[in-house]
N, CA, C, O and CB atoms as a CASP TS submission, in Angstrom:
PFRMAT TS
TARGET T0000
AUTHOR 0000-0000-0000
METHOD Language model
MODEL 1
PARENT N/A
ATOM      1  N   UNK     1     -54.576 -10.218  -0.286  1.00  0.00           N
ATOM      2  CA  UNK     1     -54.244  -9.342   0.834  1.00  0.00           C
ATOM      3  C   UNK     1     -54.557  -7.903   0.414  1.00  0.00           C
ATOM      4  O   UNK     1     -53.769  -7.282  -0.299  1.00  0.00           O
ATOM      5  CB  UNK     1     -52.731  -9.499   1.259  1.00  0.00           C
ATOM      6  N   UNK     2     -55.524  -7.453   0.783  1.00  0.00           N
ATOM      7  CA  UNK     2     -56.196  -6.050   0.497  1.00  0.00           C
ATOM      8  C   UNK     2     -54.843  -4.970   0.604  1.00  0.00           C
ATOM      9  O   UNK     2     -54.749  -4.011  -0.163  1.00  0.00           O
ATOM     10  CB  UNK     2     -57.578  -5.653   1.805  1.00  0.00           C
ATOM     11  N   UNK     3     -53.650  -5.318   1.838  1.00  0.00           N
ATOM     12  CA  UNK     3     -52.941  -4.040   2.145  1.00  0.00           C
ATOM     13  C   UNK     3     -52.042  -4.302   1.463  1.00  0.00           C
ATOM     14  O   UNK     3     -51.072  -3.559   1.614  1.00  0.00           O
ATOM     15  CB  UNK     3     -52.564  -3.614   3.467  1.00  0.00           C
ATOM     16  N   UNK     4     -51.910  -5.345   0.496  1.00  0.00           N
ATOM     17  CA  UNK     4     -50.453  -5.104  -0.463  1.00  0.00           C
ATOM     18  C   UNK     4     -50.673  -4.492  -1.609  1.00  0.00           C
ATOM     19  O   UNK     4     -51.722  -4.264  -2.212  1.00  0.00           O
ATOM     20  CB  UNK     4     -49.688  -6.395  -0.939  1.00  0.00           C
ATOM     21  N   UNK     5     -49.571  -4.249  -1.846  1.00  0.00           N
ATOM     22  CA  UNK     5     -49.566  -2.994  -3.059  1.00  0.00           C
ATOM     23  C   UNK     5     -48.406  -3.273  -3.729  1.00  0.00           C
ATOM     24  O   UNK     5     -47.441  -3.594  -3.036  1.00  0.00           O
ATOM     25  CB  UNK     5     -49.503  -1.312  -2.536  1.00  0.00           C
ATOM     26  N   UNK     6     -48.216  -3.203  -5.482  1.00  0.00           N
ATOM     27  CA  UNK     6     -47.048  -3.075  -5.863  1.00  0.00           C
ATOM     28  C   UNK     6     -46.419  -1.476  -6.460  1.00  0.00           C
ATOM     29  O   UNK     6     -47.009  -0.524  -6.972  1.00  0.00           O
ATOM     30  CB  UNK     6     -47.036  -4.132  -6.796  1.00  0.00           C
ATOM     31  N   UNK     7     -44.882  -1.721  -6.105  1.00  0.00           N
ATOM     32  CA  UNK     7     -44.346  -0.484  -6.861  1.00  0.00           C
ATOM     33  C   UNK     7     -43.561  -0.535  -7.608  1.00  0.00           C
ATOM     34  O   UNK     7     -42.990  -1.617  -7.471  1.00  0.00           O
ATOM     35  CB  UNK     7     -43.905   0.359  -6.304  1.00  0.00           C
ATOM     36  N   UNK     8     -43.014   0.196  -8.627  1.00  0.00           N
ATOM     37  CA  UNK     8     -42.238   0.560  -9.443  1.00  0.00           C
ATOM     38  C   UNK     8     -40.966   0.160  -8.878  1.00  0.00           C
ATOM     39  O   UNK     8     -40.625   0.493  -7.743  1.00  0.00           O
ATOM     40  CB  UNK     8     -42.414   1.843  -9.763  1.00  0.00           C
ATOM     41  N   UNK     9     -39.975  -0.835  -9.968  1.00  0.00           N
ATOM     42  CA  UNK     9     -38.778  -0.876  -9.634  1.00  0.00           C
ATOM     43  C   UNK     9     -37.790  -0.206 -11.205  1.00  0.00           C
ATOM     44  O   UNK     9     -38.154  -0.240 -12.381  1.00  0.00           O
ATOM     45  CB  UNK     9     -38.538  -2.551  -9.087  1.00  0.00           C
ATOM     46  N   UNK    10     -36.721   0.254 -10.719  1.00  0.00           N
ATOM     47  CA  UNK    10     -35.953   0.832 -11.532  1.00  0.00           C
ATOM     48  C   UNK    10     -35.070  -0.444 -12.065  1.00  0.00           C
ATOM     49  O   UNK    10     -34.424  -1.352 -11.542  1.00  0.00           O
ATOM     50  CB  UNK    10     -35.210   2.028 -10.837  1.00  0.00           C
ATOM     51  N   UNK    11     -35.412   0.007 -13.460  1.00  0.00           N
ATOM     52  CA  UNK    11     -35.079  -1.192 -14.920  1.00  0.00           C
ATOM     53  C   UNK    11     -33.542  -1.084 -14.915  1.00  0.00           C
ATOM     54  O   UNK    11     -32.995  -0.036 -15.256  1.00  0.00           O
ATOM     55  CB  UNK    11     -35.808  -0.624 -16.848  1.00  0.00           C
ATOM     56  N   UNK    12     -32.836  -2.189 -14.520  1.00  0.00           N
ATOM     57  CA  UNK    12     -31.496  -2.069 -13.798  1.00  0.00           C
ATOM     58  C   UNK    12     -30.083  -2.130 -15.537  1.00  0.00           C
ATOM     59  O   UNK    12     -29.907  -3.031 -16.356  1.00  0.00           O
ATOM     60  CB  UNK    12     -31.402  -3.921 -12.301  1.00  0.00           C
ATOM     61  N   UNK    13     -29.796  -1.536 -15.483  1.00  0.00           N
ATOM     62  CA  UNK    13     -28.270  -2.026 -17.301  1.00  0.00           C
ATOM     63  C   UNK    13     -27.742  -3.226 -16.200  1.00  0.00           C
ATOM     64  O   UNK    13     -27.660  -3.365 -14.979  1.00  0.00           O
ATOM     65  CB  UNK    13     -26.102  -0.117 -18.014  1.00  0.00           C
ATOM     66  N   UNK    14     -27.390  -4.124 -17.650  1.00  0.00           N
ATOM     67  CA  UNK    14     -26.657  -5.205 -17.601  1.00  0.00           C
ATOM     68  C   UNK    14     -25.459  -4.606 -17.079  1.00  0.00           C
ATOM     69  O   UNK    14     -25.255  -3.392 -17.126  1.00  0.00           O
ATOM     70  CB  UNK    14     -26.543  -5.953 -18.866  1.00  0.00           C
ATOM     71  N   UNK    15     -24.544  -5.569 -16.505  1.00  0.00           N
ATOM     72  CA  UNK    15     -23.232  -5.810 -15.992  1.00  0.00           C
ATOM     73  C   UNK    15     -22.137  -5.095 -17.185  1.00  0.00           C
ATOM     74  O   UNK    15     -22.039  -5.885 -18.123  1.00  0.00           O
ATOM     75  CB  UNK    15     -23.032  -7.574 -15.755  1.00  0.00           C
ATOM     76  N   UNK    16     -21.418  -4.021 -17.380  1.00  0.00           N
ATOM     77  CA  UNK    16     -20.326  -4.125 -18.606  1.00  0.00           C
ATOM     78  C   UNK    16     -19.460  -5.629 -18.851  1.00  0.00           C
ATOM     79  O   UNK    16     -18.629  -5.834 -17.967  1.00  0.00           O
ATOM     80  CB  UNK    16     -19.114  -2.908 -18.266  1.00  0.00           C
ATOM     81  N   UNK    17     -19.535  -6.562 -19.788  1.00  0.00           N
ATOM     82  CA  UNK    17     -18.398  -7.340 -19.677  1.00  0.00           C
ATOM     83  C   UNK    17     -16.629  -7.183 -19.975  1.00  0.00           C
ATOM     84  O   UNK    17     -16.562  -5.986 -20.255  1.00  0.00           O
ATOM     85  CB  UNK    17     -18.833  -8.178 -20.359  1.00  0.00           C
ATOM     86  N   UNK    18     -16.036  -7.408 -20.012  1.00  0.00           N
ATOM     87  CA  UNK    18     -14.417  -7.180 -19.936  1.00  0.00           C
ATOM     88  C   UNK    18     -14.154  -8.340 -21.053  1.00  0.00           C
ATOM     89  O   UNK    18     -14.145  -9.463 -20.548  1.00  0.00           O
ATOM     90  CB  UNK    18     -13.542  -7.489 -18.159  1.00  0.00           C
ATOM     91  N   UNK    19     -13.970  -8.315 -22.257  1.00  0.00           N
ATOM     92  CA  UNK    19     -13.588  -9.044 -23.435  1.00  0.00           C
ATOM     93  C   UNK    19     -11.577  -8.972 -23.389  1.00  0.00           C
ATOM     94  O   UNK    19     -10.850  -8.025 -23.688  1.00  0.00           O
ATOM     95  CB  UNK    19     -14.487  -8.106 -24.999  1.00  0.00           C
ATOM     96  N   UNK    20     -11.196 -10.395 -22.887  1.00  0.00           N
ATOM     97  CA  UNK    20      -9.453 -10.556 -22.970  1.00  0.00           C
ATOM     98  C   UNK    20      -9.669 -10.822 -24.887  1.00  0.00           C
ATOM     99  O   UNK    20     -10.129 -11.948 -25.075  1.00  0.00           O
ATOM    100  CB  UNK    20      -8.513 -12.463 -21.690  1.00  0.00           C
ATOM    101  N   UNK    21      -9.523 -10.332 -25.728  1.00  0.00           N
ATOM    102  CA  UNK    21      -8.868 -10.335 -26.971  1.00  0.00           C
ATOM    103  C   UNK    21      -8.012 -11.637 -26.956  1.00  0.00           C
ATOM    104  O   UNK    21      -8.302 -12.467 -27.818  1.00  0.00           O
ATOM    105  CB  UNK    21      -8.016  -9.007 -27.191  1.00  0.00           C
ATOM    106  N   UNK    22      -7.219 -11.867 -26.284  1.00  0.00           N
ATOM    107  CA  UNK    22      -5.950 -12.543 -26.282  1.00  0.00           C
ATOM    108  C   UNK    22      -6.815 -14.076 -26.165  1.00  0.00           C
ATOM    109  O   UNK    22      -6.582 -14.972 -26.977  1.00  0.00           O
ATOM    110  CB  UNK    22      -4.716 -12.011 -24.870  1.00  0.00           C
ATOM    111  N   UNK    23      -7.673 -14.214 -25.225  1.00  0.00           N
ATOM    112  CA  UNK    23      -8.194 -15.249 -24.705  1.00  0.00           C
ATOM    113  C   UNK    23      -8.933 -15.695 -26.387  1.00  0.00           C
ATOM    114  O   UNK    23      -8.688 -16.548 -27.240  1.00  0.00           O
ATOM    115  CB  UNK    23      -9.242 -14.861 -23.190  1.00  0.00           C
ATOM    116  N   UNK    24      -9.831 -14.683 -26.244  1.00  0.00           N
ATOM    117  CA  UNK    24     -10.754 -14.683 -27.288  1.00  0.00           C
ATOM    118  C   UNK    24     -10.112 -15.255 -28.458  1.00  0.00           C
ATOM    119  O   UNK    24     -10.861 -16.147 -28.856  1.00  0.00           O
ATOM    120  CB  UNK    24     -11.276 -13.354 -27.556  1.00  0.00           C
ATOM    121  N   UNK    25      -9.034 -15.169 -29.237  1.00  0.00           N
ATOM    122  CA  UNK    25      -8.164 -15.288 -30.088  1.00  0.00           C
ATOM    123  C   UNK    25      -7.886 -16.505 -30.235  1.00  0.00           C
ATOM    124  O   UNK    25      -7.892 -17.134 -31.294  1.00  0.00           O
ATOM    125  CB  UNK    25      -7.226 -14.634 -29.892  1.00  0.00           C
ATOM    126  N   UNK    26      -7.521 -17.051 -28.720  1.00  0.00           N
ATOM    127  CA  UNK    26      -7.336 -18.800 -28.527  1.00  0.00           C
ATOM    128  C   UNK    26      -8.817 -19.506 -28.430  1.00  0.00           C
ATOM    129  O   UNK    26      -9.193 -20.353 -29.239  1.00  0.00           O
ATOM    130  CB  UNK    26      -6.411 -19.234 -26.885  1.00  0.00           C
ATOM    131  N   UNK    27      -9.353 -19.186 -27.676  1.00  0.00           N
ATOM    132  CA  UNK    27     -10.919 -19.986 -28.124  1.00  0.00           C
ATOM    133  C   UNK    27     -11.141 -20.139 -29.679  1.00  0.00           C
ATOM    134  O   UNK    27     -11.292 -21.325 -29.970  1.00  0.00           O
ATOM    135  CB  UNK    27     -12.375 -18.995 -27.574  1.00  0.00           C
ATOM    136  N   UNK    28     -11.185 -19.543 -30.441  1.00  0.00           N
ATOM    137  CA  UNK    28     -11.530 -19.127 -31.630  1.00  0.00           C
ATOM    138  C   UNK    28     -10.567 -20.507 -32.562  1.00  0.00           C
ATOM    139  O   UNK    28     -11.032 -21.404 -33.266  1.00  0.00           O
ATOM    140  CB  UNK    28     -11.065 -17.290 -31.845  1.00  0.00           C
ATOM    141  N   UNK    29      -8.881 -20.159 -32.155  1.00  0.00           N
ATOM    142  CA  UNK    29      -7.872 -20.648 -32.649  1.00  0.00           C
ATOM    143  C   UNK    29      -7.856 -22.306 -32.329  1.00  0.00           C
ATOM    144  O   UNK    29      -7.320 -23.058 -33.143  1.00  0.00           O
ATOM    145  CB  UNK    29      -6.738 -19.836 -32.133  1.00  0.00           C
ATOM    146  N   UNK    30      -8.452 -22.816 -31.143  1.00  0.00           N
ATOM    147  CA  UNK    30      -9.071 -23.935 -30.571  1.00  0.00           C
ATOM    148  C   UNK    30     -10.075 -24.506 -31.484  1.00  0.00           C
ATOM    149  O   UNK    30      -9.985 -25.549 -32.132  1.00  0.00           O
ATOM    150  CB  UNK    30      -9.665 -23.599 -29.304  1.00  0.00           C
ATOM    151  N   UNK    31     -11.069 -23.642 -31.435  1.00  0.00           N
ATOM    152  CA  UNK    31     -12.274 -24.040 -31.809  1.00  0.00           C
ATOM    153  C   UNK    31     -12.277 -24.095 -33.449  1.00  0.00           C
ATOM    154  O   UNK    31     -13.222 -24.620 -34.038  1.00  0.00           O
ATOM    155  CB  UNK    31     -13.325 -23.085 -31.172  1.00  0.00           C
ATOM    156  N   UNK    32     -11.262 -23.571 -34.090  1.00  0.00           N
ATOM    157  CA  UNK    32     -11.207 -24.306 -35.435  1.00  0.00           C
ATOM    158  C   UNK    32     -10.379 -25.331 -35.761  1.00  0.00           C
ATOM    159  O   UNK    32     -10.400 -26.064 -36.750  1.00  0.00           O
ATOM    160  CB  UNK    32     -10.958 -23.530 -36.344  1.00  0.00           C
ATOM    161  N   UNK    33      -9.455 -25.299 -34.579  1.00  0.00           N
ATOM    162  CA  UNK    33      -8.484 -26.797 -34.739  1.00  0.00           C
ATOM    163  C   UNK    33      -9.417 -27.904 -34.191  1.00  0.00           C
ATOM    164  O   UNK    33      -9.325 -29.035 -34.667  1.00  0.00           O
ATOM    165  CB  UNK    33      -6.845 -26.828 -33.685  1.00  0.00           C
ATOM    166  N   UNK    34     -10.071 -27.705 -33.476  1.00  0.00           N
ATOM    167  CA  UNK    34     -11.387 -29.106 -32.841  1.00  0.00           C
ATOM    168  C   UNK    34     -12.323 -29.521 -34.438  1.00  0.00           C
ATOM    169  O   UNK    34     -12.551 -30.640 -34.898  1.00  0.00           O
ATOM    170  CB  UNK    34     -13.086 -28.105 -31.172  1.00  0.00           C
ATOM    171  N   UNK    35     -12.653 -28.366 -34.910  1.00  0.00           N
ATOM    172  CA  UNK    35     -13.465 -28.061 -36.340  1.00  0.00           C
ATOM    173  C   UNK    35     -13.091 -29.009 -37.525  1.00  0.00           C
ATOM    174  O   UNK    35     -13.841 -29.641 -38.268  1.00  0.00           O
ATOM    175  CB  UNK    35     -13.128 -26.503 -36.894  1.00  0.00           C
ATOM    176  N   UNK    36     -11.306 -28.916 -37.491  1.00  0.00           N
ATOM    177  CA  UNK    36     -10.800 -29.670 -38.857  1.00  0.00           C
ATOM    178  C   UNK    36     -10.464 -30.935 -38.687  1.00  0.00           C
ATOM    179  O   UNK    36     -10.139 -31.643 -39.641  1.00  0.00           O
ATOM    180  CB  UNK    36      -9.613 -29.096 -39.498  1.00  0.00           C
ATOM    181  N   UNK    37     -10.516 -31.481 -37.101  1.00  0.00           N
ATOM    182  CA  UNK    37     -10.078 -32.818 -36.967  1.00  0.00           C
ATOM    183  C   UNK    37     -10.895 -33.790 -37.934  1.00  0.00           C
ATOM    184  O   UNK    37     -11.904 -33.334 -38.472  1.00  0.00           O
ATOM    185  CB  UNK    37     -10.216 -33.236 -35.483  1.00  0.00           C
ATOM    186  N   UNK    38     -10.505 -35.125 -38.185  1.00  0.00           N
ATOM    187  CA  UNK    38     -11.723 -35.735 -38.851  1.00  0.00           C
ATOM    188  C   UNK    38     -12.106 -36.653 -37.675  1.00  0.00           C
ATOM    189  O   UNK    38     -11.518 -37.038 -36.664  1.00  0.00           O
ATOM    190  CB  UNK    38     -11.433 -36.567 -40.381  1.00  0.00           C
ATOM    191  N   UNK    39     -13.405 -36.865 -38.244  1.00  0.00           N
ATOM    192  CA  UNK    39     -14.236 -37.600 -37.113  1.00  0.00           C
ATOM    193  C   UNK    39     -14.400 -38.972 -37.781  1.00  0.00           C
ATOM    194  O   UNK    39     -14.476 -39.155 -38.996  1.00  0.00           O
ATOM    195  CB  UNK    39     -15.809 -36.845 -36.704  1.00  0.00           C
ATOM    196  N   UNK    40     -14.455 -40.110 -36.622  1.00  0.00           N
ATOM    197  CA  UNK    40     -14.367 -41.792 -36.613  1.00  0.00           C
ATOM    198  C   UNK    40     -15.019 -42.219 -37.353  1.00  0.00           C
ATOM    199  O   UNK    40     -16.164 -41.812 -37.154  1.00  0.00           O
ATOM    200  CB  UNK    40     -14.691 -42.552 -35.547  1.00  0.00           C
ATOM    201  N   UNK    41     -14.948 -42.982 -38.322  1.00  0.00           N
ATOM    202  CA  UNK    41     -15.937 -44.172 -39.102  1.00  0.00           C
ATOM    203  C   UNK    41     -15.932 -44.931 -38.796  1.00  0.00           C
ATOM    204  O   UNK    41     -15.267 -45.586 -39.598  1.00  0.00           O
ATOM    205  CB  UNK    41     -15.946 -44.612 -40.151  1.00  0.00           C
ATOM    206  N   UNK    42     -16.297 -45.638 -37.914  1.00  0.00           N
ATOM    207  CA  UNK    42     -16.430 -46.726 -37.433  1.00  0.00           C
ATOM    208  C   UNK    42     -17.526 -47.364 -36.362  1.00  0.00           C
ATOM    209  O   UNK    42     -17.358 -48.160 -35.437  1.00  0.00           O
ATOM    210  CB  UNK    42     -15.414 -46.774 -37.093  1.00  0.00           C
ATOM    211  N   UNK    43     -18.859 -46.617 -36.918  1.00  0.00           N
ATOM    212  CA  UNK    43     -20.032 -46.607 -36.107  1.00  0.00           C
ATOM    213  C   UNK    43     -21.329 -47.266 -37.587  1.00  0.00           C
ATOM    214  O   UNK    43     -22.521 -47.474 -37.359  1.00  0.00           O
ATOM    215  CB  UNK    43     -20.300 -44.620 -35.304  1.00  0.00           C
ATOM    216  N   UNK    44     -20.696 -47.456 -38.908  1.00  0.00           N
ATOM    217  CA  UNK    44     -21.451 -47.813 -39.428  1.00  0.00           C
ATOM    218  C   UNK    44     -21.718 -49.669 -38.979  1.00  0.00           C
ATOM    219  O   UNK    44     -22.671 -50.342 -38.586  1.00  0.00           O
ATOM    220  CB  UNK    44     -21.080 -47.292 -40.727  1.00  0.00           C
ATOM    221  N   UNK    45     -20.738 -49.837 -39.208  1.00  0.00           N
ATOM    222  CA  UNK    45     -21.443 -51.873 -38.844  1.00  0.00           C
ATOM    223  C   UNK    45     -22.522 -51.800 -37.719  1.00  0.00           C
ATOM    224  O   UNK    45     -23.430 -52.632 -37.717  1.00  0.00           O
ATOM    225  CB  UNK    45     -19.911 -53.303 -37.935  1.00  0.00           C
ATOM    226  N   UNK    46     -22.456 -50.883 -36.814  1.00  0.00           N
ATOM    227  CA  UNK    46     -23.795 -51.118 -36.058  1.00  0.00           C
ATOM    228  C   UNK    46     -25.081 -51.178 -36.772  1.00  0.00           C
ATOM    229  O   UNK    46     -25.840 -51.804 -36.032  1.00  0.00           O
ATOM    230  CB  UNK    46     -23.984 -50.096 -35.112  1.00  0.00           C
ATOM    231  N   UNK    47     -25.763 -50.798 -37.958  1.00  0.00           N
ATOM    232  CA  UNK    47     -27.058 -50.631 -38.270  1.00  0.00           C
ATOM    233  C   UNK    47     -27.029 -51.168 -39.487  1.00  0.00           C
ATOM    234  O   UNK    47     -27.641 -50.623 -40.405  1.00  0.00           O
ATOM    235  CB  UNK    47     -27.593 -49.323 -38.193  1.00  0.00           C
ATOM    236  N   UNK    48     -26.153 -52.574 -39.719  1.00  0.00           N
ATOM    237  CA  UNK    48     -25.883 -53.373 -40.897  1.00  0.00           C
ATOM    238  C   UNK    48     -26.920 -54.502 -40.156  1.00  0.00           C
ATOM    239  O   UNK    48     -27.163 -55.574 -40.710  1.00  0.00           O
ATOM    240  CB  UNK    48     -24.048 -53.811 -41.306  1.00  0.00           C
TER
END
């Protein structure tokens, strides 16, 4: 299309995010209690 043309758009900043500490603290506090559980043995007899 001969009559289109492009222009300049203004390079937009990201969103600020809002970090809850508190939250953050429990994810973290979660995610190392999920970490230390031990995991099942009981998948070896399959590939005997």
């Amino acid at each position: 299309d001969p009559a289109l043309h492009f222009v300049e758009s203004p390079a937009l900043a990201p969103p600020e995010v809002q970090i809850d500490l508190a939250a953050q603290q429990q994810h973290e506090a979660e995610l190392h209690q999920a970490a230390s559980q031990p995991l099942p043995d009981d998948d070896d007899d399959t590939f005997e």
